[in-house]
C-alpha positions as CSV (number, residue, x, y, z in Angstrom):
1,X,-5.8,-50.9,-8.8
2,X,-8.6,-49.0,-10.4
3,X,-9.5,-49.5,-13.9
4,X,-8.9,-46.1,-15.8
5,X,-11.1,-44.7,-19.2
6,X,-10.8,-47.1,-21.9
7,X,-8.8,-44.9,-24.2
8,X,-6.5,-41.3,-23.8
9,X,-8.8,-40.7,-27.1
10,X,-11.8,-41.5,-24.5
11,X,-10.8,-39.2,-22.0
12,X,-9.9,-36.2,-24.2
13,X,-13.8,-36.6,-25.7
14,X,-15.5,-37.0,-22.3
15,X,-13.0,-33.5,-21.7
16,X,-14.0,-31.9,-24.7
17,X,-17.7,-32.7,-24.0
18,X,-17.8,-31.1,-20.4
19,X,-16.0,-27.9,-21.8
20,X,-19.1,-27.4,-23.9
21,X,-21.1,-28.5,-21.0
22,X,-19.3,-25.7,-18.9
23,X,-20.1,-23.1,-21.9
24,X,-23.9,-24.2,-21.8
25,X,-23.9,-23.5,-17.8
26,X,-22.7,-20.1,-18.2
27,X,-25.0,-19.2,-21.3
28,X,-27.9,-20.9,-19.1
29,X,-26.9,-18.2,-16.2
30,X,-26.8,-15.5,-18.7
31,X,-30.4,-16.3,-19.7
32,X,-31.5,-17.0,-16.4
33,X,-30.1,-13.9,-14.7
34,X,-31.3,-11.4,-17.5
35,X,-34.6,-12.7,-17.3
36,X,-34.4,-14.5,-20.8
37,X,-35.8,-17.3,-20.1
38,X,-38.9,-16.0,-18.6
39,X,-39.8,-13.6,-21.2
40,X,-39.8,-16.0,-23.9
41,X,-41.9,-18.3,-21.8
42,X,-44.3,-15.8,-20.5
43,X,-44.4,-13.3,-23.1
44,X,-43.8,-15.8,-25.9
45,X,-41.3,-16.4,-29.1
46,X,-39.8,-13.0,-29.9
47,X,-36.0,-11.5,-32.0
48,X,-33.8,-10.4,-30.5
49,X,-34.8,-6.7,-31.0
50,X,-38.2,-8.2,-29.2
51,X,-36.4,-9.9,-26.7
52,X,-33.6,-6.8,-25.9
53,X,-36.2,-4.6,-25.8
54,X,-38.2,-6.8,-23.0
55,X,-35.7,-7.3,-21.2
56,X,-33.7,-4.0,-21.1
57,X,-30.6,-5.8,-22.8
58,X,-28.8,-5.1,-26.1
59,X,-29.6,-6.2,-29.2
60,X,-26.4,-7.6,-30.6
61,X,-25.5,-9.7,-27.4
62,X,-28.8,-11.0,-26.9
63,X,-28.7,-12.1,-31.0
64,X,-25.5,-14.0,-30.1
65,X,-27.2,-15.5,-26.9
66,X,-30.0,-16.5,-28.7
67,X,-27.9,-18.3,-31.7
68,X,-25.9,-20.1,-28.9
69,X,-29.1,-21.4,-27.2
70,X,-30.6,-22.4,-30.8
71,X,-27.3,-24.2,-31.7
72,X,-27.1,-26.2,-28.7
73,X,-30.7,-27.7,-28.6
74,X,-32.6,-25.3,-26.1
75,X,-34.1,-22.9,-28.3
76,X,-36.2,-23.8,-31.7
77,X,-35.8,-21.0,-34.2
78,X,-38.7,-20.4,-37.2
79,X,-36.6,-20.1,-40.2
80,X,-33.1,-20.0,-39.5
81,X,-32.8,-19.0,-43.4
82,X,-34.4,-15.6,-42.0
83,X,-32.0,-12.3,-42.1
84,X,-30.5,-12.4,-38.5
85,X,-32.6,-9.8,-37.0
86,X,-36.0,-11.7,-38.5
87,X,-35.6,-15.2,-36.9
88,X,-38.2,-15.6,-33.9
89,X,-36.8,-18.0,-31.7
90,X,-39.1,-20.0,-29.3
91,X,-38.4,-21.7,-25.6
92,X,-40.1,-25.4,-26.1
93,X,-43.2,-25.1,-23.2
94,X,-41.7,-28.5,-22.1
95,X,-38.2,-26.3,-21.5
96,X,-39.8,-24.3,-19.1
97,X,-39.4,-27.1,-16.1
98,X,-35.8,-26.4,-16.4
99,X,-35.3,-23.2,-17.2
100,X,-38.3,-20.9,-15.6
101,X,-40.5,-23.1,-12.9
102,X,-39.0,-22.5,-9.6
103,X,-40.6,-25.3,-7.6
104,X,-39.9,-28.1,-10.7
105,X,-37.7,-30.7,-9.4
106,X,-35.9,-30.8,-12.9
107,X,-35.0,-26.9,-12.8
108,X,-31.3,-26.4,-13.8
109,X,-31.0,-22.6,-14.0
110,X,-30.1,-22.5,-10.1
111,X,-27.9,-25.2,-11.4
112,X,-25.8,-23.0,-13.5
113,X,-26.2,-20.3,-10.4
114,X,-24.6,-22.3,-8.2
115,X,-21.8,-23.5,-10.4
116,X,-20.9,-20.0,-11.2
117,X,-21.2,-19.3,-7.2
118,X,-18.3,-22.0,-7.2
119,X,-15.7,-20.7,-9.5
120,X,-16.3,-17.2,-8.6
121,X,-13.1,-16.8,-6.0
122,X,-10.9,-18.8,-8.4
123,X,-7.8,-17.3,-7.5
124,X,-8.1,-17.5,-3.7
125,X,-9.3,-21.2,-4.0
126,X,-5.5,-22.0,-5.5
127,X,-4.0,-20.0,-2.8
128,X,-5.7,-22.1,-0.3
129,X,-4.6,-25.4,-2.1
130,X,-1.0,-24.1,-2.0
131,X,-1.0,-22.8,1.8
132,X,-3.8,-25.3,3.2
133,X,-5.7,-22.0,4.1
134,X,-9.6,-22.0,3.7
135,X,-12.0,-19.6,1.1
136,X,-14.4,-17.8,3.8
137,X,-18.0,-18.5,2.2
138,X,-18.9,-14.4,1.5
139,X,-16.1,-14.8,-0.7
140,X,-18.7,-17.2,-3.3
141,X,-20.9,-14.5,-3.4
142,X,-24.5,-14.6,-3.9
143,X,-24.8,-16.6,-6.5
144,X,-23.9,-19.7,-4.3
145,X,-26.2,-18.6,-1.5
146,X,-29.3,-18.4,-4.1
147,X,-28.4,-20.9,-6.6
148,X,-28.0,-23.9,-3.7
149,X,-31.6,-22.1,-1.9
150,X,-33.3,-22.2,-5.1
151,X,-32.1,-25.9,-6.2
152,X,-33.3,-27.1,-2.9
153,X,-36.5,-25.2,-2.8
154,X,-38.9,-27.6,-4.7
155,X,-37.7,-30.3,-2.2
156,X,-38.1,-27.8,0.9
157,X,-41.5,-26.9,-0.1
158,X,-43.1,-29.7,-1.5
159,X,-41.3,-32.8,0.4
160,X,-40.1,-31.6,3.9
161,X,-43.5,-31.8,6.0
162,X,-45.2,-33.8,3.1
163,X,-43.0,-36.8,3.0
164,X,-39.7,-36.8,5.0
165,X,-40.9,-35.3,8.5
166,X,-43.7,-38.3,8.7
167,X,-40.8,-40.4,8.4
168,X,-40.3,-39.7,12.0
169,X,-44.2,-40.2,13.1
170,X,-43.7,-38.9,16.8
171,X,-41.9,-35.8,15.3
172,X,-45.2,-35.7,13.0
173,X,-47.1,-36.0,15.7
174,X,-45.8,-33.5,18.1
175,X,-45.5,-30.7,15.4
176,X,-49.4,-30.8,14.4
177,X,-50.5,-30.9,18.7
178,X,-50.9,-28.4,21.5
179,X,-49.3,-26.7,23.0
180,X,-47.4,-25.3,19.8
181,X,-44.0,-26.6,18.8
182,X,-41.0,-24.2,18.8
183,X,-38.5,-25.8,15.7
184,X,-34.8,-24.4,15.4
185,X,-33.2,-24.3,11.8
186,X,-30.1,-24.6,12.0
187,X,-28.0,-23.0,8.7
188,X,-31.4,-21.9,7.0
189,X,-29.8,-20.5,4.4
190,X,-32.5,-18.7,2.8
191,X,-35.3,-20.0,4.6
192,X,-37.0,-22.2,2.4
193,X,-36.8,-25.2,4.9
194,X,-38.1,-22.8,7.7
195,X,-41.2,-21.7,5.2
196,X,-41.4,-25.4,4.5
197,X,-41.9,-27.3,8.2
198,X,-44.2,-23.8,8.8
199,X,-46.6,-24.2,5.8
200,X,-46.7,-27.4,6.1
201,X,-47.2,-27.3,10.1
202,X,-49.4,-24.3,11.1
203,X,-49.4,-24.4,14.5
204,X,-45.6,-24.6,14.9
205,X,-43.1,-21.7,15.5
206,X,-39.8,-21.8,13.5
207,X,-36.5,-19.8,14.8
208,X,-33.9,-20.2,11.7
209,X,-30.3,-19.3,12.5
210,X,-27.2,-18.4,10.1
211,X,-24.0,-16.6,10.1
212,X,-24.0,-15.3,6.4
213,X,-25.5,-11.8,6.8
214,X,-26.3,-11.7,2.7
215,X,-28.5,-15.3,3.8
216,X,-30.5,-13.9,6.7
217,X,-31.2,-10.3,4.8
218,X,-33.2,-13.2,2.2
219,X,-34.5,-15.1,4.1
220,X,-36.4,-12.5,6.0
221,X,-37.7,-11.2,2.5
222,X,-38.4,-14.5,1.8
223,X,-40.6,-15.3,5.1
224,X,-41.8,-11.8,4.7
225,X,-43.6,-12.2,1.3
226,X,-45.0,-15.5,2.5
227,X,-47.0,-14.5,5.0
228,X,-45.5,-15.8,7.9
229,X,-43.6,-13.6,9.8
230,X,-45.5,-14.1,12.6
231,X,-44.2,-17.9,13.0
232,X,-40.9,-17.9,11.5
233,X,-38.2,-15.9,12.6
234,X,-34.3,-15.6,11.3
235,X,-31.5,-14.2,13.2
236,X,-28.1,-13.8,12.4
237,X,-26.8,-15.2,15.5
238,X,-24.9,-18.2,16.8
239,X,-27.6,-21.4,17.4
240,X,-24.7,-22.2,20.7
241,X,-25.5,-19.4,22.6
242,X,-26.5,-20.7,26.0
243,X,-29.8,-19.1,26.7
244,X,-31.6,-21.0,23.9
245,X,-30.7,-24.9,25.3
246,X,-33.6,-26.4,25.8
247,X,-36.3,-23.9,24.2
248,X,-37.0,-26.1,21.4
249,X,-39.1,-29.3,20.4
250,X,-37.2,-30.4,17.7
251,X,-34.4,-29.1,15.8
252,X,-32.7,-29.1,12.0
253,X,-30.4,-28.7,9.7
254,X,-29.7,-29.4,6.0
255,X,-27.0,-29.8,3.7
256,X,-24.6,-27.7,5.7
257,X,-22.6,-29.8,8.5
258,X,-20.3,-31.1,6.0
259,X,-19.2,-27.4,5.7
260,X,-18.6,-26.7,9.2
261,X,-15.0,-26.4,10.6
262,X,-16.6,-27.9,13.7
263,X,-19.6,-30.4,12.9
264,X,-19.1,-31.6,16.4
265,X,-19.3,-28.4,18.1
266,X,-22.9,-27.8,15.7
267,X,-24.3,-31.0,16.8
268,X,-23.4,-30.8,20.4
269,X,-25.2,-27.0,20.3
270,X,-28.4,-28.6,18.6
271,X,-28.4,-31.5,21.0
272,X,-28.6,-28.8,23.7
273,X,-31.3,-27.1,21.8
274,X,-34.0,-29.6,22.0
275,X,-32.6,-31.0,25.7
276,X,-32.0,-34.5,26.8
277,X,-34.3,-37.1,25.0
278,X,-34.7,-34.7,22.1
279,X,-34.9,-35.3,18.7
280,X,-32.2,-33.5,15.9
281,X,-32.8,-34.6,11.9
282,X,-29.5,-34.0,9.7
283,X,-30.4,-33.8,5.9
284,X,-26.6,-33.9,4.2
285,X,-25.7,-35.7,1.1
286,X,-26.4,-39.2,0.3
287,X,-22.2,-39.9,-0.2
288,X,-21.1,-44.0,-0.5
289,X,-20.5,-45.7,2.4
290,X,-16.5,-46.2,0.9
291,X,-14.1,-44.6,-1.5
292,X,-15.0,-45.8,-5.2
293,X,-12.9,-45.1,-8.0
294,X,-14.6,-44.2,-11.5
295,X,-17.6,-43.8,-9.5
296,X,-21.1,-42.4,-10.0
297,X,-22.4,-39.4,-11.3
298,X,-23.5,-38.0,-7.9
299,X,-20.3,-38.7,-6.3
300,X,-18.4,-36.9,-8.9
301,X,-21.0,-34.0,-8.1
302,X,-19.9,-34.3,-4.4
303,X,-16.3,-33.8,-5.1
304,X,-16.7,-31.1,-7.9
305,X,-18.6,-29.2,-4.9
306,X,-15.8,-30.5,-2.4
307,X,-12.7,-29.3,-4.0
308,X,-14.2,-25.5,-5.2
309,X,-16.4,-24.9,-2.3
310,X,-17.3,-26.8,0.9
311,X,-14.1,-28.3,1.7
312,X,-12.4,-24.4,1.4
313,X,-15.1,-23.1,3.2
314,X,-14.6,-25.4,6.0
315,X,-11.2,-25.0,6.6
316,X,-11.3,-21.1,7.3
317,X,-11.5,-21.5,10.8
318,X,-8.7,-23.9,12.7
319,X,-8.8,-26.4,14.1
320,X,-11.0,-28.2,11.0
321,X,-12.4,-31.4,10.6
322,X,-11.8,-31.2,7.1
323,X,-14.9,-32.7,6.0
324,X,-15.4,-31.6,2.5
325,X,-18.7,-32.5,0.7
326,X,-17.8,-36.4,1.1
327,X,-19.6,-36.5,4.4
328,X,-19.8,-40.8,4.5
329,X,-22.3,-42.1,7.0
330,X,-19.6,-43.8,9.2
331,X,-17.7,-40.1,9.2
332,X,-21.4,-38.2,10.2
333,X,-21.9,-41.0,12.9
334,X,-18.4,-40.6,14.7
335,X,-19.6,-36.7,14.8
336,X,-23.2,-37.7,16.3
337,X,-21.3,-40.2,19.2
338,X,-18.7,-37.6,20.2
339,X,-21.5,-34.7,20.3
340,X,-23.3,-37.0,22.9
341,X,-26.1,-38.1,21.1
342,X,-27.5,-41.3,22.1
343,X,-28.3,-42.7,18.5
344,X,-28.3,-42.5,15.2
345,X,-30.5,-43.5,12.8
346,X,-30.9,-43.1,8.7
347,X,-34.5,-43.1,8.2
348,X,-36.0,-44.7,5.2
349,X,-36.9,-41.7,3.0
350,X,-36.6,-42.3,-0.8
351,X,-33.8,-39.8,-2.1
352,X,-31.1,-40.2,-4.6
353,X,-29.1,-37.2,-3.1
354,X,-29.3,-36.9,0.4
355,X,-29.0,-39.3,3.9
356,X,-32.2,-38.2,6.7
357,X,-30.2,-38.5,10.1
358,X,-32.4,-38.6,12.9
359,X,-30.8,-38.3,15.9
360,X,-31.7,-38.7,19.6
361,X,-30.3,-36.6,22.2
């Protein structure tokens, strides 16, 4: 049996002290979507008359948003003896990691994005725990599309071709020689992965492919104002249509099979992609190998995540594997065997939060 919280006094304070946490990652989305934030850090310490009138907000509520910050640690204020409308409040330069910097690998704005992504279809997430029914992801909104994109972005940009492709040193190899390599994304999302492999490789061709039409609309923006339209390409299409097995050199996708109705069917249409001998990488979360009660921080994460979003969104369409978030490495590699691949193997890349499957057609 596992052990419980020491106390019921314990639990209700651990309770009491997410509730504030949950009131600090909706103010932080407030401030982040308004463009709070980033006036104070580029435009410096302002009121709130100052900062309303940057920002196109009103007064009063921005007053209260900036008492709420001050209060709960992120904001300094001068003189908080000042009449209300006097006190010049300040974002802390060392702040600006987490609340502004979008390739910082502490940023916790897109945090509170995709948090609020997750609750936003409340009511049909209880009607899906009553019938067994799924939460189609459009219902989540865009706020889960480009909070997840921007919380992976650093890590898509900065580590993807840098670190974790040479990992694989053939794959390494084969993307930086003639003639060019064509790369499939699989679930792109909004294209930072894509942007990634082709900034960091500039002689490849990417082809990205999702089914969320709000996802492919940015992700061509995205590609668009980097430059690199020319190499990457998105399409809104299914990555199992026929005619594209055996066009590509190598093939990805990351942190998205564990949402699939059908991981099976996925990998069996990327193992086609890249033909026999080919080589498929699977980025997806870095889960325990067992069922741990009172466990760790990042598995609580995983099933906070599970329970409002991927394990809804992955049983819209029936049959479902039911995966949920909690995708354990023995679970991914029963998918990999019964897709046909010929091998599995979790390559030794340093990450708290997420398993590199390589796998061999």
């Amino acid at each position: 049996m596992s052990t419980p919280l020491a106390s019921a006094d314990d639990l209700a304070g651990r309770l009491y002290e997410a509730m504030l946490g949950g009131f600090d990652l909706f103010a932080v989305y407030i401030g982040d979507q308004l463009g709070y934030y980033k006036s104070l850090a580029g435009e410096g310490p302002a009121t709130s008359a100052q900062l309303a009138e940057r920002t196109g907000t009103a007064e009063r509520y921005t007053r209260e948003w900036l008492e709420q910050q001050a209060v709960t640690g992120f904001l300094t204020v001068d003189d908080p003896a000042q009449p209300v409308t006097e006190r010049v409040f300040t974002l802390p330069q060392e702040y600006e990691a987490v609340f502004v910097d979008p390739d910082s690998f502490i940023g916790m704005a897109q945090g509170a994005q995709i948090f609020v992504g997750s609750v936003a279809p409340l009511p049909a997430l209880l009607e899906a725990f009553r019938t067994g029914g799924g939460v189609p992801y459009e219902d989540y909104g865009a706020d889960l599309a480009a909070g997840q994109a921007r919380f992976n972005r650093p890590m898509l940009l900065h580590q993807l071709a840098q670190d974790f492709i040479p990992a694989m040193p053939d794959i390494h190899a084969r993307l930086q020689a003639d003639p060019p390599a064509r790369v499939a994304d699989i679930g792109m999302g909004l294209a930072w992965s894509s942007i990634g492999l082709a900034r960091g490789y500039p002689k490849i061709s990417v082809d990205g492919f999702d089914l969320d039409e709000y996802s492919v609309a940015q992700a061509n923006a995205n590609v668009a104002a980097e430059g690199l339209s020319d190499r990457v390409r998105v399409y809104c299409r299914d990555a199992g249509d026929p005619e594209l097995a055996g066009q590509y050199d190598f093939a990805l996708a990351v942190e998205c099979v564990h949402d699939m109705a059908n991981p099976v069917a996925v990998l069996s249409a990327m193992r086609r992609l890249v033909g026999p001998g080919g080589t498929v990488l699977i980025v997806d979360e870095h889960a325990e190998d067992e069922f741990i009660p009172n466990g760790s921080a990042l598995e609580r994460m995983f099933y906070g995540f599970s329970i409002l979003h991927c394990l809804p969104v992955g049983m819209v369409d029936t049959p479902s594997a039911e995966t949920g978030t909690v995708m354990r490495p023995d679970t991914f590699r029963g998918y990999a065997a019964e897709a046909g691949f010929s091998s599995v193997e979790i390559l030794p890349v340093d990450s708290e939060n997420f398993y590199f499957y390589r796998l061999t057609a």
